[in-house]
Every structure is written in structure tokens, then in C-alpha cells.
DRENDRENDREN-351409 format. One record per atom (N, C-alpha, C): residue in three letters; x, y negated, z. Coordinates in steps of 0.1 Angstrom, whole numbers. Last residue first. Layout:
BEGIN
<site ALA, <X, Y, Z>>
...
! end
This chain:
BEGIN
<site UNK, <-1208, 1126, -331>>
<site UNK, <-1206, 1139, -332>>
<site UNK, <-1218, 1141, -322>>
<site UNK, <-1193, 1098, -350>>
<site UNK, <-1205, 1107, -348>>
<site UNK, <-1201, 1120, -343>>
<site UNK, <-1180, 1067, -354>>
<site UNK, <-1176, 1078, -347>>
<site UNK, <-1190, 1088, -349>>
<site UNK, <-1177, 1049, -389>>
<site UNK, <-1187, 1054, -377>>
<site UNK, <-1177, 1065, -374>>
<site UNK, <-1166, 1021, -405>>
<site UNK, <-1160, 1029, -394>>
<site UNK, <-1173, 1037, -383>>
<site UNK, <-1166, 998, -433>>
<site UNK, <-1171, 1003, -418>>
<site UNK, <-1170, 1018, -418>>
<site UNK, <-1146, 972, -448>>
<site UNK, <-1151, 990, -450>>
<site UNK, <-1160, 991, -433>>
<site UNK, <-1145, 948, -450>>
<site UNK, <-1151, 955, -462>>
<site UNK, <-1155, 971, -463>>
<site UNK, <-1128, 934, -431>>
<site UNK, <-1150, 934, -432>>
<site UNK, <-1153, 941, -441>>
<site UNK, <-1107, 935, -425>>
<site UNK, <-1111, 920, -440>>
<site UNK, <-1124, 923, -438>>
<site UNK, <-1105, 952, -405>>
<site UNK, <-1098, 937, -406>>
<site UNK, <-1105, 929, -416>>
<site UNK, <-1131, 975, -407>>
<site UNK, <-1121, 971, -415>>
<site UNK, <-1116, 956, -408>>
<site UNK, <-1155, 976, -381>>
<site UNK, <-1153, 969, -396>>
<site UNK, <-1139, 969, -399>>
<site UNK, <-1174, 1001, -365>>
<site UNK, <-1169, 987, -361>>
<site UNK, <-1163, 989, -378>>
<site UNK, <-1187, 1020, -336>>
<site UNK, <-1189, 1016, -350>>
<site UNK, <-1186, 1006, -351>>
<site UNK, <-1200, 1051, -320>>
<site UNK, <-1193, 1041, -321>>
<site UNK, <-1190, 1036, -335>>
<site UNK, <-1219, 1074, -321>>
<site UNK, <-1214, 1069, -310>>
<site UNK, <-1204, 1059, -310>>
<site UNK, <-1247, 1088, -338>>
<site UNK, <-1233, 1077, -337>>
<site UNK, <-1231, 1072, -322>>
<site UNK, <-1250, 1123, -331>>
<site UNK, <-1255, 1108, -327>>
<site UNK, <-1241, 1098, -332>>
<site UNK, <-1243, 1139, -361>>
<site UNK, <-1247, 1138, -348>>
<site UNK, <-1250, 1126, -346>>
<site UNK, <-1230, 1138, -388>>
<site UNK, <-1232, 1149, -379>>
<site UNK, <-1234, 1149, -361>>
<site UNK, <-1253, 1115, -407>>
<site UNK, <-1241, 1117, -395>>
<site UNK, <-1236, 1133, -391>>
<site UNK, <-1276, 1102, -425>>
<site UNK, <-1261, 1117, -427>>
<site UNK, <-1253, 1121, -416>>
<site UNK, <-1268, 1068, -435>>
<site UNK, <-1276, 1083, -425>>
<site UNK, <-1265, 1097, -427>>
<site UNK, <-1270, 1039, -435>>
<site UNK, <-1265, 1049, -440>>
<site UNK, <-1270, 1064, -432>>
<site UNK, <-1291, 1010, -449>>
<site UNK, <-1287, 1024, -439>>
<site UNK, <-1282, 1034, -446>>
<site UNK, <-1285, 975, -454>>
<site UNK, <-1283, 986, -459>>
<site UNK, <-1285, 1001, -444>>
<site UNK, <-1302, 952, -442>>
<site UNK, <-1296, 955, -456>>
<site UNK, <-1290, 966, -463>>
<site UNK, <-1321, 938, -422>>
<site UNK, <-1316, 949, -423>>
<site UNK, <-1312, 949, -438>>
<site UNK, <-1322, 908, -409>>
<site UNK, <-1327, 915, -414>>
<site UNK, <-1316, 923, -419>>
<site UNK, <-1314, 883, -394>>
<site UNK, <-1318, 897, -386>>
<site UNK, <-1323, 905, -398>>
<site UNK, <-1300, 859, -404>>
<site UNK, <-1316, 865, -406>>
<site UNK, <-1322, 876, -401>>
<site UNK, <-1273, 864, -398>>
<site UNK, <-1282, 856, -396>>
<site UNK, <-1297, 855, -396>>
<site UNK, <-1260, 891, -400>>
<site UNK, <-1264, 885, -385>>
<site UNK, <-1271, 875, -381>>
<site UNK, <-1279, 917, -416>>
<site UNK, <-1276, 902, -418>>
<site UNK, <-1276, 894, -405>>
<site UNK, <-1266, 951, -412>>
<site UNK, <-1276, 936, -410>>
<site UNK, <-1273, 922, -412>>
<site UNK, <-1264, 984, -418>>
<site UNK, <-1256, 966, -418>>
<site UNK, <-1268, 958, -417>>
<site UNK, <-1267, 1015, -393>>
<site UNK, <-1272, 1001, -403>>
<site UNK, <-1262, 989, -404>>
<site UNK, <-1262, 1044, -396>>
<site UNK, <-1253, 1035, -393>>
<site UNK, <-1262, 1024, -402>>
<site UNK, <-1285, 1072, -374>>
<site UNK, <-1278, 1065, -386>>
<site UNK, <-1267, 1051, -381>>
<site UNK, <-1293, 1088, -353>>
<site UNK, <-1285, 1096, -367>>
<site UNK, <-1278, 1088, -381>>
<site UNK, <-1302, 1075, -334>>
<site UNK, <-1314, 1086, -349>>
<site UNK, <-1300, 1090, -354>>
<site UNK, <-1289, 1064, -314>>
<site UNK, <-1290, 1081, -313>>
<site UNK, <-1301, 1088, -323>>
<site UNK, <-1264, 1047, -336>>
<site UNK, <-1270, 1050, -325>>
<site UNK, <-1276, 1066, -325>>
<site UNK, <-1252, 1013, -345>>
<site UNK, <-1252, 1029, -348>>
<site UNK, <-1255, 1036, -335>>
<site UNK, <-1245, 984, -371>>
<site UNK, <-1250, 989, -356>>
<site UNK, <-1252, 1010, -357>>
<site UNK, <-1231, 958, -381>>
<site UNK, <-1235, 972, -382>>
<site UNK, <-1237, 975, -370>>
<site UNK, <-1234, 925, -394>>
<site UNK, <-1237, 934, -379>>
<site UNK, <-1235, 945, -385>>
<site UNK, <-1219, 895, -408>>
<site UNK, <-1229, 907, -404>>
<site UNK, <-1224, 918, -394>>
<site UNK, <-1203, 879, -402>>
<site UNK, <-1219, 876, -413>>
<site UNK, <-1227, 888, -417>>
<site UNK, <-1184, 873, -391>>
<site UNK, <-1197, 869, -385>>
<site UNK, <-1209, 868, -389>>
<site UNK, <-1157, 874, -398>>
<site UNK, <-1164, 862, -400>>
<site UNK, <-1181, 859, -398>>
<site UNK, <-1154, 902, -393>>
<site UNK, <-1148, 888, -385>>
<site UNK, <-1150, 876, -390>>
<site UNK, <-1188, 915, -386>>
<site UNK, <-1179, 911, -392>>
<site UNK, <-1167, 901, -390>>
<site UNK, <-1195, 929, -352>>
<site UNK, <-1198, 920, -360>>
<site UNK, <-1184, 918, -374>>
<site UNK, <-1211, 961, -340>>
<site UNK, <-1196, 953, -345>>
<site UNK, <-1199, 939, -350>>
<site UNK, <-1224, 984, -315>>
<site UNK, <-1227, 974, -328>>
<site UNK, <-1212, 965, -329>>
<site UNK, <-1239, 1011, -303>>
<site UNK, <-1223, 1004, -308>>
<site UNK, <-1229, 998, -319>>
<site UNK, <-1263, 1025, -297>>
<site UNK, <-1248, 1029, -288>>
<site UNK, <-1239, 1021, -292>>
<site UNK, <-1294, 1020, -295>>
<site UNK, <-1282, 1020, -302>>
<site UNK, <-1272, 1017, -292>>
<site UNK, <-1320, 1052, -294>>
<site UNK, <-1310, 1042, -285>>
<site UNK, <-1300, 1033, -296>>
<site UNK, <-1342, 1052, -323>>
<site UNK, <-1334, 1056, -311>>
<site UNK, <-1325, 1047, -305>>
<site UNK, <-1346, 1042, -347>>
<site UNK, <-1357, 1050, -340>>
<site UNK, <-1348, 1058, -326>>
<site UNK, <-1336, 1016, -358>>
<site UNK, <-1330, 1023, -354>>
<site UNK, <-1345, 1024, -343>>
<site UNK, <-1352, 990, -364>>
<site UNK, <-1351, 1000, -376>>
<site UNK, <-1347, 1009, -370>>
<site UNK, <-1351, 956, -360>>
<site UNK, <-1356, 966, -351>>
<site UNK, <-1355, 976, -367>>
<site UNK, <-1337, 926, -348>>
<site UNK, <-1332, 937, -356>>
<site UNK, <-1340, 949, -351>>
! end
């Protein structure tokens, strides 16, 4: 999994394991495919470094801390 141009600080898995978000010190929040390691969506925008990051119960929404 490489795309995040800085440290990453907090990654989640889906509860069924079928994908990753991850979030760190560029400023963004990625989803990944946990199986293929490939990157499928970034989100960006933060008002700061992501500092934590995790999924809805059912997996459908994600959750960044930034400041």
C-alpha cells in the first residue's frame, strides 16, 4: 500500500475485512482494497494531520479525527 506522502498514524479494517482506510501526516484519508493492496479512493481536505480513523459498524461510513 504506498500513496500516503507522510507518516500514517491510523488505519481500520472493514468488519468484514475488505478494506482498509488509512490516515496520516499528508493531510489525507485513503480506502484500499485489503486484498490487492490497491488504493481506491482519497479523500483530502483535512484541517490538519489525520490522527485517527476507523468504519461505521456496517463499513459504510468512515470516521477521520484531524487537527
Amino acid at each position: 500500500m504506498r500513496g500516503h506522502t507522510g507518516p500514517v498514524v491510523s488505519a481500520a479494517f472493514t468488519p468484514d475485512g475488505a478494506f482498509v482506510v488509512s490516515g496520516g501526516g499528508d493531510q489525507t484519508v485513503r480506502l484500499w482494497d485489503s486484498v490487492g493492496g490497491f488504493e481506491l479512493r482519497q479523500f483530502g481536505g483535512t484541517a490538519g494531520d489525520v490522527r485517527g480513523v476507523d468504519f461505521s459498524r456496517d463499513g459504510n461510513t468512515v470516521y477521520a479525527l484531524a487537527g
